[in-house]
CHARMM-style PDB file with segment names, atoms N, HN, CA, C and O in Angstrom:
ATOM      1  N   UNK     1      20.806  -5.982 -11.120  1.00  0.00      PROA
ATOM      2  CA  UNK     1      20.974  -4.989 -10.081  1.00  0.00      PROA
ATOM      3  C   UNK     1      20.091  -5.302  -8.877  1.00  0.00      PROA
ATOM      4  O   UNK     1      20.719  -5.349  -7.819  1.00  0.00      PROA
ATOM      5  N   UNK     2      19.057  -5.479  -8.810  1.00  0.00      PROA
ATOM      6  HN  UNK     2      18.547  -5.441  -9.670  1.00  0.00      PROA
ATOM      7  CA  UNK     2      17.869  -5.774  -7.933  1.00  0.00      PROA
ATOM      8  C   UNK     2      18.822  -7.181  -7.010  1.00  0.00      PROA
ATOM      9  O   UNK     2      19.158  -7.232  -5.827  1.00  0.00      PROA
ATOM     10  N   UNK     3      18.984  -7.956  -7.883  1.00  0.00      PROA
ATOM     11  HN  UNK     3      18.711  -7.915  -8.844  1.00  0.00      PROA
ATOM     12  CA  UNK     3      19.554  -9.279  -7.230  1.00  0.00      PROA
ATOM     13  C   UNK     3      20.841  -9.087  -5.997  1.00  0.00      PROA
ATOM     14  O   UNK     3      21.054  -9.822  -5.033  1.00  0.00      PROA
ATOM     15  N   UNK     4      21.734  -7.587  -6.498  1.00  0.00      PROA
ATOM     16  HN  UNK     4      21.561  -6.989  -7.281  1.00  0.00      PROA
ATOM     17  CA  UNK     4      22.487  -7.170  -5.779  1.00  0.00      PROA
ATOM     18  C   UNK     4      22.010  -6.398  -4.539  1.00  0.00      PROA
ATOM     19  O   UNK     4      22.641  -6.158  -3.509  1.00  0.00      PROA
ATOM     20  N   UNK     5      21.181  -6.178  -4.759  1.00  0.00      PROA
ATOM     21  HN  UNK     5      20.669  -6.373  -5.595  1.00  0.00      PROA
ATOM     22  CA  UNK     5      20.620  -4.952  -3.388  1.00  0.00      PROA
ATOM     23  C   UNK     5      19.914  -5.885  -2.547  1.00  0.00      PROA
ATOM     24  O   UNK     5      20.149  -5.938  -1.339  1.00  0.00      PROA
ATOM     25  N   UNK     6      18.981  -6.697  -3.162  1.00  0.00      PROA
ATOM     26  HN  UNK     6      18.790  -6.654  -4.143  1.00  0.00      PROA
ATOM     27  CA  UNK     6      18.376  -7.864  -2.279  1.00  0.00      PROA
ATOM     28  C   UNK     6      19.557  -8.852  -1.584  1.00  0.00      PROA
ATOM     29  O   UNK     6      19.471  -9.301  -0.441  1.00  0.00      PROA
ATOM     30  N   UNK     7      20.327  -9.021  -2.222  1.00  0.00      PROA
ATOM     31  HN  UNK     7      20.396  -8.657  -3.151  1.00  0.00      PROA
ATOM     32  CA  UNK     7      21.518  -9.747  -1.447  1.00  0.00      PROA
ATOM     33  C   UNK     7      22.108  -8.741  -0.066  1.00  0.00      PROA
ATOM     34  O   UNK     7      21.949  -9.085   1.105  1.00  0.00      PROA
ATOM     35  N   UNK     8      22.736  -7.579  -0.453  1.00  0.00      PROA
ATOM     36  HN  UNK     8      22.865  -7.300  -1.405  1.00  0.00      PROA
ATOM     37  CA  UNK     8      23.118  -6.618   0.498  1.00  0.00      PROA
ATOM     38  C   UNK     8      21.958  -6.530   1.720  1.00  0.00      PROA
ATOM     39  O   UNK     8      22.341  -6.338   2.874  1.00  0.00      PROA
ATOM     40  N   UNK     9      20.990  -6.631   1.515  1.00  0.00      PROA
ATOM     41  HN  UNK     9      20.679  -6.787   0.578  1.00  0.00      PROA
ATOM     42  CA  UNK     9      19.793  -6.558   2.152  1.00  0.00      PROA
ATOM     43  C   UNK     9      19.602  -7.608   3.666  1.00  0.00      PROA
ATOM     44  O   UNK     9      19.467  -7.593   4.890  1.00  0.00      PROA
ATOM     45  N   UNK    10      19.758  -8.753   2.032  1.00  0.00      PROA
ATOM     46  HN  UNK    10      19.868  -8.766   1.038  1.00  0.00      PROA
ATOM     47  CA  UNK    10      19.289  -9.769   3.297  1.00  0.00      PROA
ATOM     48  C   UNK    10      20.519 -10.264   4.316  1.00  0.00      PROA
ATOM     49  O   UNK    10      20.305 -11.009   5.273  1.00  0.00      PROA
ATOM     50  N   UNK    11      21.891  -9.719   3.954  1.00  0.00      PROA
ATOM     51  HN  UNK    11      22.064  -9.114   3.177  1.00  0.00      PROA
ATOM     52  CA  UNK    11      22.606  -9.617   4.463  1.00  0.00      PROA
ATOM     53  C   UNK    11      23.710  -9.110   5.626  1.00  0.00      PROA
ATOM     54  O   UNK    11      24.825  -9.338   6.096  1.00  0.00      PROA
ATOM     55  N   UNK    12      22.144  -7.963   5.754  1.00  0.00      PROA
ATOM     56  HN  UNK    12      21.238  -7.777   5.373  1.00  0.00      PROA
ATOM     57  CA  UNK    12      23.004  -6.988   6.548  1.00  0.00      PROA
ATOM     58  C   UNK    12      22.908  -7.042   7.641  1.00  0.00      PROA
ATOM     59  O   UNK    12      21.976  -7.711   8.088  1.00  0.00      PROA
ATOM     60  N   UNK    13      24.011  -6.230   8.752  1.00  0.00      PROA
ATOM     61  HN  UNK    13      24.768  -5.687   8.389  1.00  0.00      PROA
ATOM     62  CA  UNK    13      24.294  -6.942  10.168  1.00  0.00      PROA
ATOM     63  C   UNK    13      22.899  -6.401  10.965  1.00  0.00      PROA
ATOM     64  O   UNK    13      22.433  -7.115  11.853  1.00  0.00      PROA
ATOM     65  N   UNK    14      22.300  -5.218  10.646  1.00  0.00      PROA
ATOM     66  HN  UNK    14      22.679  -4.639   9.924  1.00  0.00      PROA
ATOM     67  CA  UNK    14      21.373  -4.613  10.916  1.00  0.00      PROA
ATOM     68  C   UNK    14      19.482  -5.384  10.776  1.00  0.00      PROA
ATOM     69  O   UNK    14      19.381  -6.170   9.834  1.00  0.00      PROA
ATOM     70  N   UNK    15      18.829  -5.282  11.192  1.00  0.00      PROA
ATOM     71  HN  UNK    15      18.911  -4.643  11.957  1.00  0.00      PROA
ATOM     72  CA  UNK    15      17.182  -5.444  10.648  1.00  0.00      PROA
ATOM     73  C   UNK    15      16.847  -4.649   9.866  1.00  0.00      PROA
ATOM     74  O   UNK    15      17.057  -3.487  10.215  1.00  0.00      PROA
ATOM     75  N   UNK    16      16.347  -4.807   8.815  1.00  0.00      PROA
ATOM     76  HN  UNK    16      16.176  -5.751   8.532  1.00  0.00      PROA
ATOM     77  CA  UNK    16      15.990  -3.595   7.214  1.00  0.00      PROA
ATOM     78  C   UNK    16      14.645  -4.313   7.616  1.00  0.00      PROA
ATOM     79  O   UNK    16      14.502  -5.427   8.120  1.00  0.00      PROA
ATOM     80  N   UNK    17      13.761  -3.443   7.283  1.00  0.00      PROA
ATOM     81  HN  UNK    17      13.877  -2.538   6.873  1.00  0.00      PROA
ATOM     82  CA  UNK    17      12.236  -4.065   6.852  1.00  0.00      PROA
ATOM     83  C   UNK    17      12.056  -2.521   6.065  1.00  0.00      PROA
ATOM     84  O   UNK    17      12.618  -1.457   6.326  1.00  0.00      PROA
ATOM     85  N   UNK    18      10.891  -2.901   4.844  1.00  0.00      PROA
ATOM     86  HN  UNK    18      10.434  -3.765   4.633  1.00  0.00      PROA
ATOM     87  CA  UNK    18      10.372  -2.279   3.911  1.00  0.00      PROA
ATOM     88  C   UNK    18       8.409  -2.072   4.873  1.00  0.00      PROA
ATOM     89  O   UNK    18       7.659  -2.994   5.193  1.00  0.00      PROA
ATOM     90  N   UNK    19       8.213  -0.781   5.030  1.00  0.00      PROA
ATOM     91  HN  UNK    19       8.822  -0.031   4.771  1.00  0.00      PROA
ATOM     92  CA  UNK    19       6.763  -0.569   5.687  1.00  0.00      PROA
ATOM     93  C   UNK    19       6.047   0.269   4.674  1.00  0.00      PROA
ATOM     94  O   UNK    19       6.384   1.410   4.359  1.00  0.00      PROA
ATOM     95  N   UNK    20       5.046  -0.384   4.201  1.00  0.00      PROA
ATOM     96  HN  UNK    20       4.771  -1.311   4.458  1.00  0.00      PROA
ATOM     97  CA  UNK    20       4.117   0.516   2.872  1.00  0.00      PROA
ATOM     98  C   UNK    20       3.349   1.757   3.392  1.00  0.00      PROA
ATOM     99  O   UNK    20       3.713   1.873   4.562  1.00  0.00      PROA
ATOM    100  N   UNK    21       2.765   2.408   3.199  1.00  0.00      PROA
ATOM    101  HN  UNK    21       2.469   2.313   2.248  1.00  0.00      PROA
ATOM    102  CA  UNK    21       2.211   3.383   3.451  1.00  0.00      PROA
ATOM    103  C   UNK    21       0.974   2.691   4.345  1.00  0.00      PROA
ATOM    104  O   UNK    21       0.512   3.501   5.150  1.00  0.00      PROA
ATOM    105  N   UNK    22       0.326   1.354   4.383  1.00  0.00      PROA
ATOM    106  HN  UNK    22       0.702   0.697   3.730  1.00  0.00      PROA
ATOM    107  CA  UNK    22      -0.660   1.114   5.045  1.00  0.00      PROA
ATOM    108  C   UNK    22      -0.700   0.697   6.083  1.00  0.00      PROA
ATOM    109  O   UNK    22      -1.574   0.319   6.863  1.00  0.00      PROA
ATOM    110  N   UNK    23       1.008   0.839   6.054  1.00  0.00      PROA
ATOM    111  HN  UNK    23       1.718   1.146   5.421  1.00  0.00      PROA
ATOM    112  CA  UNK    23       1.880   0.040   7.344  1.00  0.00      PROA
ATOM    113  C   UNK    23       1.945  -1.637   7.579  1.00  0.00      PROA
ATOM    114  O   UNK    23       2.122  -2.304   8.599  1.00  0.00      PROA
ATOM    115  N   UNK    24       1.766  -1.935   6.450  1.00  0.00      PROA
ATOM    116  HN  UNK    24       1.622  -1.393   5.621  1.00  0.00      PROA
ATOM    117  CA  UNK    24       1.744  -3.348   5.975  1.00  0.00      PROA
ATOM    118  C   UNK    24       3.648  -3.623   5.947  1.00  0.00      PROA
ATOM    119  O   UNK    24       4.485  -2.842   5.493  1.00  0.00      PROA
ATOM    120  N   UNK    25       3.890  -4.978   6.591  1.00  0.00      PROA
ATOM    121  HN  UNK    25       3.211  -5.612   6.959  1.00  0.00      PROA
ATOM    122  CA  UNK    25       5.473  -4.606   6.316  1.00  0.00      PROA
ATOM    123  C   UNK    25       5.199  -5.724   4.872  1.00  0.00      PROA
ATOM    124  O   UNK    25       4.399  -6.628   4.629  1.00  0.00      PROA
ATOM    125  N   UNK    26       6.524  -4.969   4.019  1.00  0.00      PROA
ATOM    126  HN  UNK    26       7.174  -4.235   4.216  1.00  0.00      PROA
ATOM    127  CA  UNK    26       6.178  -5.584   2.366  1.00  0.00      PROA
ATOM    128  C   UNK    26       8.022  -6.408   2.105  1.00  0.00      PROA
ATOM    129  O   UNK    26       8.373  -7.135   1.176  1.00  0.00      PROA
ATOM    130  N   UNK    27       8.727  -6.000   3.122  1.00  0.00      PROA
ATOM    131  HN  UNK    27       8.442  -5.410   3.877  1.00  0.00      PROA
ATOM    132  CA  UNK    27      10.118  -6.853   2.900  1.00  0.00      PROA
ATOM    133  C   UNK    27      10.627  -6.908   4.287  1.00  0.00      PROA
ATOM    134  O   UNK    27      10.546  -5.884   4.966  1.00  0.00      PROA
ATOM    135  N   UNK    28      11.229  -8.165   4.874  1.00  0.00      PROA
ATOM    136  HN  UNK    28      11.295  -8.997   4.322  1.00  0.00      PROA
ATOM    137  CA  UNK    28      12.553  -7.494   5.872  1.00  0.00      PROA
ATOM    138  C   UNK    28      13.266  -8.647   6.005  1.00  0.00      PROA
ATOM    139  O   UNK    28      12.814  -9.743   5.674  1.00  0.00      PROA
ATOM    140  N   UNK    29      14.734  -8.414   6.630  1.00  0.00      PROA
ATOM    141  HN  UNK    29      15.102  -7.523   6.898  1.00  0.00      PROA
ATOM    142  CA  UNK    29      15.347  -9.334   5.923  1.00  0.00      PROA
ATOM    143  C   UNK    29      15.666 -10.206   7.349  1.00  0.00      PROA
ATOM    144  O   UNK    29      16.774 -10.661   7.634  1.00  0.00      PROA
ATOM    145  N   UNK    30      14.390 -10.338   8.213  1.00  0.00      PROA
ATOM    146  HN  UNK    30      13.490  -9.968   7.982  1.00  0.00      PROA
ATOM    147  CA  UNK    30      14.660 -11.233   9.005  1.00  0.00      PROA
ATOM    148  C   UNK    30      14.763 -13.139   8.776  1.00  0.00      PROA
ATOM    149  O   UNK    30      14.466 -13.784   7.771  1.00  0.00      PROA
ATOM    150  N   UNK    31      15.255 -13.604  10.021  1.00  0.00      PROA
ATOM    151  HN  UNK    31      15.497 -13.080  10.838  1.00  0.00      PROA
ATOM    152  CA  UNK    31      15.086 -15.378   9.589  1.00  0.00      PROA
ATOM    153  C   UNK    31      14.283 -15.739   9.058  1.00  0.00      PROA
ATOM    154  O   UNK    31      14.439 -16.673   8.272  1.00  0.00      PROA
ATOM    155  N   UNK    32      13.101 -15.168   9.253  1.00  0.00      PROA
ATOM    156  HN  UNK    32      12.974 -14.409   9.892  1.00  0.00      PROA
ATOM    157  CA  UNK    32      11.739 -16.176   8.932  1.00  0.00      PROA
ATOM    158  C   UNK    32      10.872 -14.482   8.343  1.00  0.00      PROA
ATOM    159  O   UNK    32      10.134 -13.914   9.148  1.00  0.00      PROA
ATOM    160  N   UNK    33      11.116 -13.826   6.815  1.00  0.00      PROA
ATOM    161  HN  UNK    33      11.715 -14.288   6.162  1.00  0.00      PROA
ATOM    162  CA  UNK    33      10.323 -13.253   7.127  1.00  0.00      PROA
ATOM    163  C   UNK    33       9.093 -13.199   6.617  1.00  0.00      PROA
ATOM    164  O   UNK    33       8.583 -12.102   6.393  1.00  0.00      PROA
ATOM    165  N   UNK    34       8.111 -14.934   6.230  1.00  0.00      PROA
ATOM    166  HN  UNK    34       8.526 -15.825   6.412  1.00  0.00      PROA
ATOM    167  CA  UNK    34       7.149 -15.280   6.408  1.00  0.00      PROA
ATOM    168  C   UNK    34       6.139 -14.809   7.426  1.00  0.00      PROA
ATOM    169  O   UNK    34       4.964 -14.518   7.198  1.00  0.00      PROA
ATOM    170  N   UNK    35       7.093 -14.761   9.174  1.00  0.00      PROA
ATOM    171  HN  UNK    35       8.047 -14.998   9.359  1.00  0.00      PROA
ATOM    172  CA  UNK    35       6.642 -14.548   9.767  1.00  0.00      PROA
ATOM    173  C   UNK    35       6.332 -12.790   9.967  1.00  0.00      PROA
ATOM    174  O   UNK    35       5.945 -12.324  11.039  1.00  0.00      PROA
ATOM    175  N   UNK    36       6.545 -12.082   8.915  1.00  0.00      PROA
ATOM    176  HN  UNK    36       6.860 -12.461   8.045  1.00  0.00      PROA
ATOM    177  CA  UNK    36       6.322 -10.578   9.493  1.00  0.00      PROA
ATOM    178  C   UNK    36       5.746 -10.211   7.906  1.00  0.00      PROA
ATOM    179  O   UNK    36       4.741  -9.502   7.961  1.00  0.00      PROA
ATOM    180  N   UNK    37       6.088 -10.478   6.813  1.00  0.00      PROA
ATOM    181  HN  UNK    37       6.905 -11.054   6.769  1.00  0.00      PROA
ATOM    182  CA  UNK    37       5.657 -10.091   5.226  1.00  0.00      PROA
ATOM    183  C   UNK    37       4.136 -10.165   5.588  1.00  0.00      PROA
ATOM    184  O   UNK    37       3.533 -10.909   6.362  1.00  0.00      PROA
ATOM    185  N   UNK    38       3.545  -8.747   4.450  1.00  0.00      PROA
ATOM    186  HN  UNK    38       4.035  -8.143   3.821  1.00  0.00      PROA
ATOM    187  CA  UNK    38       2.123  -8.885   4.823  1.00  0.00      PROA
ATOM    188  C   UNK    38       1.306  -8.872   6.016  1.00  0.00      PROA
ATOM    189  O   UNK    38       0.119  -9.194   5.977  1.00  0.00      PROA
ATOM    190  N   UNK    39       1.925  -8.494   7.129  1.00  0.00      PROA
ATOM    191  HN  UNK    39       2.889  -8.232   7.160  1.00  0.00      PROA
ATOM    192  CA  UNK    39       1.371  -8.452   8.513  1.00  0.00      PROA
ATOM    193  C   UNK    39       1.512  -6.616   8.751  1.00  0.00      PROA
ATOM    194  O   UNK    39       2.284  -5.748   8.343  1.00  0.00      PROA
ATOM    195  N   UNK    40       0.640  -6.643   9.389  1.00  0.00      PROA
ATOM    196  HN  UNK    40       0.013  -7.348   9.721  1.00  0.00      PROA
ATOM    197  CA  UNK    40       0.433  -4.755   9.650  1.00  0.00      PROA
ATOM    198  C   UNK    40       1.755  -4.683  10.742  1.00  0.00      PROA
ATOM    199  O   UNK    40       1.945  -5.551  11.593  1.00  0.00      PROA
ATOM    200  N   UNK    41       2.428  -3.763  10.599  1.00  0.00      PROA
ATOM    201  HN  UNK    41       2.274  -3.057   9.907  1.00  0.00      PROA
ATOM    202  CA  UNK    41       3.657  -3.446  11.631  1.00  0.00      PROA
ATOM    203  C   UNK    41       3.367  -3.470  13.068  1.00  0.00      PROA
ATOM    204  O   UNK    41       4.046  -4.051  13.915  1.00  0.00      PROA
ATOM    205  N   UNK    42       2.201  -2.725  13.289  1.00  0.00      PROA
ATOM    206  HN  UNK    42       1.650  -2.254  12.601  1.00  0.00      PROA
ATOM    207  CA  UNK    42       1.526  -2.555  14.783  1.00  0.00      PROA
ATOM    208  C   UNK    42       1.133  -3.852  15.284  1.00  0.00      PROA
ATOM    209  O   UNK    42       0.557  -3.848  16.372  1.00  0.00      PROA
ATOM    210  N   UNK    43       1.307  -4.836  14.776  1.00  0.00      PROA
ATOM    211  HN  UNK    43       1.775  -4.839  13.892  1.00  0.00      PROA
ATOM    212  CA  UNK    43       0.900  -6.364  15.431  1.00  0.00      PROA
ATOM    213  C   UNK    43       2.489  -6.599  16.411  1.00  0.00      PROA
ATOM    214  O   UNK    43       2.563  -7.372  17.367  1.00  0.00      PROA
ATOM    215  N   UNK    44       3.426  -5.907  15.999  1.00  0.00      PROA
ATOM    216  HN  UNK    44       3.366  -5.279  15.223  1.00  0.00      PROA
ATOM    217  CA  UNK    44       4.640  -6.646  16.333  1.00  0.00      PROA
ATOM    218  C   UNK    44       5.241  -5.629  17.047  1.00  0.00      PROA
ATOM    219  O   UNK    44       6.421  -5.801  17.352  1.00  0.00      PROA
ATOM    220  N   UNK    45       4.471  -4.195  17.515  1.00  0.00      PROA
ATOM    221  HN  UNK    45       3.512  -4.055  17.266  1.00  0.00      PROA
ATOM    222  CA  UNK    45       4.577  -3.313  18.348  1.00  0.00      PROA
ATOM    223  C   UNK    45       3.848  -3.077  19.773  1.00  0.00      PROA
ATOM    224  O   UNK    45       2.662  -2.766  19.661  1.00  0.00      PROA
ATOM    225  N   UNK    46       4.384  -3.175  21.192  1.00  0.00      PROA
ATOM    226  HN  UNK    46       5.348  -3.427  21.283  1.00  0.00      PROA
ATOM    227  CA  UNK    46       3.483  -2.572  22.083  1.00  0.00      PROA
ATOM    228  C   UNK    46       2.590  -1.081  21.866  1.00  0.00      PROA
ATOM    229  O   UNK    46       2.949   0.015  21.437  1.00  0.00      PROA
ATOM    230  N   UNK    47       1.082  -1.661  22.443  1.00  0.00      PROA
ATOM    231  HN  UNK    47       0.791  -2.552  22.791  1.00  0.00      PROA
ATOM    232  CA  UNK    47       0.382  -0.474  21.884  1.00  0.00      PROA
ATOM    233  C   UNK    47       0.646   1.271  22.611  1.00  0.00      PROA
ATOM    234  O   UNK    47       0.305   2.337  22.098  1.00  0.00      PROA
ATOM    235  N   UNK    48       1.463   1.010  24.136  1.00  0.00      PROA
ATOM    236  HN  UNK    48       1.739   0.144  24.553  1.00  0.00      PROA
ATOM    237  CA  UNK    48       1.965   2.186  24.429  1.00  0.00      PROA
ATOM    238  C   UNK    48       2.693   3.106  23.534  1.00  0.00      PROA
ATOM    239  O   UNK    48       2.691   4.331  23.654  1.00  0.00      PROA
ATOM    240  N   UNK    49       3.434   2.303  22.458  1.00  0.00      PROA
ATOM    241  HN  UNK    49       3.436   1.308  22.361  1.00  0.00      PROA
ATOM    242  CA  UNK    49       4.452   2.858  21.431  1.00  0.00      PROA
ATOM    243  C   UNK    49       3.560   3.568  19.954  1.00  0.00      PROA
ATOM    244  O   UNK    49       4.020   4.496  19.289  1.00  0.00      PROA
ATOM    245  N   UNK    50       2.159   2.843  19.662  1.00  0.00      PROA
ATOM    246  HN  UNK    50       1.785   2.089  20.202  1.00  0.00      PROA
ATOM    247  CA  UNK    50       1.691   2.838  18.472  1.00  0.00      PROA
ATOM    248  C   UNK    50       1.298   4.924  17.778  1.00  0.00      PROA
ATOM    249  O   UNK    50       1.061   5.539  16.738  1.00  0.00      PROA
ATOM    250  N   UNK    51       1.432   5.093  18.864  1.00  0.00      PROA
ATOM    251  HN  UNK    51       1.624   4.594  19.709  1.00  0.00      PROA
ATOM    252  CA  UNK    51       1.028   7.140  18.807  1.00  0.00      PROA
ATOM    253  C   UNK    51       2.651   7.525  17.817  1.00  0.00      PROA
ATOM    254  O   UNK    51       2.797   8.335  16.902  1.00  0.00      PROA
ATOM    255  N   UNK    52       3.307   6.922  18.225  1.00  0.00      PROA
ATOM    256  HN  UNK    52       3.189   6.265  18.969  1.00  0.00      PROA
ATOM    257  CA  UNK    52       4.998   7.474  18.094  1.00  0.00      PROA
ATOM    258  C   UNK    52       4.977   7.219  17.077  1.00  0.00      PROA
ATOM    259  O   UNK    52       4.952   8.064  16.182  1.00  0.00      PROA
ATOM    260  N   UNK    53       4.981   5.725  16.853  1.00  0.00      PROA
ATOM    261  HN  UNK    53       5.002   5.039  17.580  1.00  0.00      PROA
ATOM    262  CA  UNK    53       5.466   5.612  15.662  1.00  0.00      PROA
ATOM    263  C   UNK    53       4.541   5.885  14.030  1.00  0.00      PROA
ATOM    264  O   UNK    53       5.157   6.049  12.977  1.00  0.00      PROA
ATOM    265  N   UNK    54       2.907   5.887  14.120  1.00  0.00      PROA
ATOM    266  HN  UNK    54       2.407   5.754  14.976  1.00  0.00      PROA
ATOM    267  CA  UNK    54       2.395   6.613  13.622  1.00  0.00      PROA
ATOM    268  C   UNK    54       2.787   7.814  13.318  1.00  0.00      PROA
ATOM    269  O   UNK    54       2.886   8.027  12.110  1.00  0.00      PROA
ATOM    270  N   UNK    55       3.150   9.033  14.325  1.00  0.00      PROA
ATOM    271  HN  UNK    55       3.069   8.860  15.306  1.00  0.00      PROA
ATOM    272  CA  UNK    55       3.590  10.674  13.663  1.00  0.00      PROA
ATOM    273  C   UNK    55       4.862  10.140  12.996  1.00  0.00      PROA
ATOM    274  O   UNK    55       5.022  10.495  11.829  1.00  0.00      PROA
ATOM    275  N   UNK    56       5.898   9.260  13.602  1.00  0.00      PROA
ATOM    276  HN  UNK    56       5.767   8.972  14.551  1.00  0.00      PROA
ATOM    277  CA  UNK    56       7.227   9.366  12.622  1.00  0.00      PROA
ATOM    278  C   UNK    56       7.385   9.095  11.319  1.00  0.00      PROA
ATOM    279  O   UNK    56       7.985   9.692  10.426  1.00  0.00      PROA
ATOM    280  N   UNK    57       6.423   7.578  11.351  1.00  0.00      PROA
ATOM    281  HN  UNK    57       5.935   7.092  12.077  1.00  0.00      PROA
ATOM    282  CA  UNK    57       6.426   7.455   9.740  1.00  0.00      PROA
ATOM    283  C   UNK    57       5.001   8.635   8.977  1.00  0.00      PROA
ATOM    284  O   UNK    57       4.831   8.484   7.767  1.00  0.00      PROA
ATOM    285  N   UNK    58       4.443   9.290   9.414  1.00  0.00      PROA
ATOM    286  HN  UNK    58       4.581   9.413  10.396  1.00  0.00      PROA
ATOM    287  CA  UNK    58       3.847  10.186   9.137  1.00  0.00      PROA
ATOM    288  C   UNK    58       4.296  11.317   8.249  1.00  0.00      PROA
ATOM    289  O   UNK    58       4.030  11.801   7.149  1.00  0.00      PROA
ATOM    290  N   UNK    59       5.279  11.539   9.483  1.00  0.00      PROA
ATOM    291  HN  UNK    59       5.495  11.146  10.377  1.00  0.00      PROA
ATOM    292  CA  UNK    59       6.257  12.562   8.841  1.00  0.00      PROA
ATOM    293  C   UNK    59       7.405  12.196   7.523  1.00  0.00      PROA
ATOM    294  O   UNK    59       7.892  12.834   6.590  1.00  0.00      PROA
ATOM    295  N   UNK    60       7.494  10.980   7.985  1.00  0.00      PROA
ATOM    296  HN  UNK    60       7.099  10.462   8.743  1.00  0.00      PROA
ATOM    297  CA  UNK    60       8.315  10.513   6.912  1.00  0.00      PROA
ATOM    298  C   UNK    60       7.384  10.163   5.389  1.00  0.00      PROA
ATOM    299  O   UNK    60       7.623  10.304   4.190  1.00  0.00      PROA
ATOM    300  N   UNK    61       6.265   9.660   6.170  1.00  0.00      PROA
ATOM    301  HN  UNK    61       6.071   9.546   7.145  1.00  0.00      PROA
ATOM    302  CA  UNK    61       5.324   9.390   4.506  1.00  0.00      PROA
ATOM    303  C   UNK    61       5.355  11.101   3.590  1.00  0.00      PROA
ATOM    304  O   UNK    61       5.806  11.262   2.455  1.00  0.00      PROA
ATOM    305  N   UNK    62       4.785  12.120   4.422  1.00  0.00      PROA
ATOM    306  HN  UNK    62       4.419  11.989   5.343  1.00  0.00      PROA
ATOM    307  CA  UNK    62       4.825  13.225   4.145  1.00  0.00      PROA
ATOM    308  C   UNK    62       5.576  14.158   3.706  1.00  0.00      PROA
ATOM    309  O   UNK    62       5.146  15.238   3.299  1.00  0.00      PROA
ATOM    310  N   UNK    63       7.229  13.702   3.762  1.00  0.00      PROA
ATOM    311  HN  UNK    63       7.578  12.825   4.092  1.00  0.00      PROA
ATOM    312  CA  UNK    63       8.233  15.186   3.904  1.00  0.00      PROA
ATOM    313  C   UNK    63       9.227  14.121   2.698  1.00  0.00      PROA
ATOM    314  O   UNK    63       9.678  14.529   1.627  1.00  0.00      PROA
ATOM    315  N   UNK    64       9.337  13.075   3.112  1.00  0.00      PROA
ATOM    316  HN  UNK    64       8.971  12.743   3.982  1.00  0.00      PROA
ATOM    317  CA  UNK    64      10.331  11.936   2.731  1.00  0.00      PROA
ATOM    318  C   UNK    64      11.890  12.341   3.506  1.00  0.00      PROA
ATOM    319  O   UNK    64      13.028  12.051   3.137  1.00  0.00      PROA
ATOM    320  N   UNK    65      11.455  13.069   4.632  1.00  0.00      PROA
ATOM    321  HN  UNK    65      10.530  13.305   4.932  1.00  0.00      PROA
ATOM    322  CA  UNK    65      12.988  13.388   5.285  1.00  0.00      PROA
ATOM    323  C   UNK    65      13.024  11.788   5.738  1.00  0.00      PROA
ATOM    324  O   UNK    65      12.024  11.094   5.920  1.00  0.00      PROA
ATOM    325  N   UNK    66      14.685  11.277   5.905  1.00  0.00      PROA
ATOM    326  HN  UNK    66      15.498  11.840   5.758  1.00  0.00      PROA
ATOM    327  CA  UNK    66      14.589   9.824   6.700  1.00  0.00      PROA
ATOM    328  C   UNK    66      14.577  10.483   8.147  1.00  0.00      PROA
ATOM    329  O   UNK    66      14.573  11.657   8.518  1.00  0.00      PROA
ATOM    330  N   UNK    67      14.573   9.475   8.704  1.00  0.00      PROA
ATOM    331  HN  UNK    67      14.575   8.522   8.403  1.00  0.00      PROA
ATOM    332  CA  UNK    67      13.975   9.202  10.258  1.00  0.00      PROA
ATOM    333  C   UNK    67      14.803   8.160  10.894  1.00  0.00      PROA
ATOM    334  O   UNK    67      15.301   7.089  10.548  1.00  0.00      PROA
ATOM    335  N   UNK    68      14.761   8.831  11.877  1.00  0.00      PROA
ATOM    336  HN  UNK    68      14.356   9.700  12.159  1.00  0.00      PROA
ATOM    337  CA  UNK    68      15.419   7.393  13.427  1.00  0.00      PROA
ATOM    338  C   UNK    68      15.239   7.901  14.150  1.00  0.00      PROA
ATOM    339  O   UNK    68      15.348   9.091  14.447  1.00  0.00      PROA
ATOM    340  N   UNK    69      14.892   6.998  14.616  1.00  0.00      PROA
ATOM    341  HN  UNK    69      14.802   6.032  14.375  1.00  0.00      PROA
ATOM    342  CA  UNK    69      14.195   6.616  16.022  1.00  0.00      PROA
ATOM    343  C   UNK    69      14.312   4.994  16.872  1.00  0.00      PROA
ATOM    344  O   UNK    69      14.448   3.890  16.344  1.00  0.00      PROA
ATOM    345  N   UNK    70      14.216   5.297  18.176  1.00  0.00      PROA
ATOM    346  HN  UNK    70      14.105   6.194  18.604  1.00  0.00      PROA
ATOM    347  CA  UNK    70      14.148   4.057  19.113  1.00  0.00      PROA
ATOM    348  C   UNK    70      13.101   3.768  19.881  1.00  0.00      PROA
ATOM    349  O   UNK    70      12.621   4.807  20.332  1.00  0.00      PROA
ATOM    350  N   UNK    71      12.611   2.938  20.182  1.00  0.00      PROA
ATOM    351  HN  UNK    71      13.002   2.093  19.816  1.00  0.00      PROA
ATOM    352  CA  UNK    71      11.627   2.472  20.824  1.00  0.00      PROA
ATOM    353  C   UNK    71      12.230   1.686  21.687  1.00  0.00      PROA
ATOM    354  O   UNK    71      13.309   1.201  21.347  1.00  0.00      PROA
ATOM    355  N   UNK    72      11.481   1.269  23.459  1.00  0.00      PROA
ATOM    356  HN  UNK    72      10.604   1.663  23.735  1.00  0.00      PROA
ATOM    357  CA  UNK    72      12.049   0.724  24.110  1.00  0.00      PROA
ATOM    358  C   UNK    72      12.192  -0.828  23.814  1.00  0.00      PROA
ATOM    359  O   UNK    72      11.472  -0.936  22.822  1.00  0.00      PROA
ATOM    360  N   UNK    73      12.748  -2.242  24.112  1.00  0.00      PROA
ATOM    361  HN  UNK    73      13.332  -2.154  24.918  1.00  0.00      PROA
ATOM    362  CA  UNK    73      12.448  -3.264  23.633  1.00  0.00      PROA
ATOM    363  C   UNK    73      11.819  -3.743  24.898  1.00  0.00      PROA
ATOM    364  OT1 UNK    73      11.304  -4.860  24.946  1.00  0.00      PROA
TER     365      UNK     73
END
């Protein structure tokens, strides 16, 4: 089962990343994601944005409601 969801995963037309509670990202199913596994999320965010996205996953660590949201690129 796992083998199936990780496939769907790394497959999808979308960016999935997995963010731990320490905000460590722990999966995503980018090209290279050497380059983002184990790296704190806020390295790969402008710091104007870092307030936002702190309360969202906040709220989300807290309530477990899901969440969306956009940030500018």
């Amino acid at each position: 089962m796992a083998a199936v969801v990780h496939s769907h995963l790394q497959n999808a037309p979308s960016a999935i990343s997995v963010i731990g509670l320490d905000f460590r990202i722990k999966f995503t199913n980018s090209p290279s994601p050497e380059a983002y596994v184990g790296h704190d999320l806020f390295d790969f965010i402008a710091p104007q944005h870092h307030a936002v996205i702190r309360m969202v996953y906040n709220r989300l660590f807290a309530t477990g409601e899901a969440v969306s949201f956009e940030i500018p690129g």
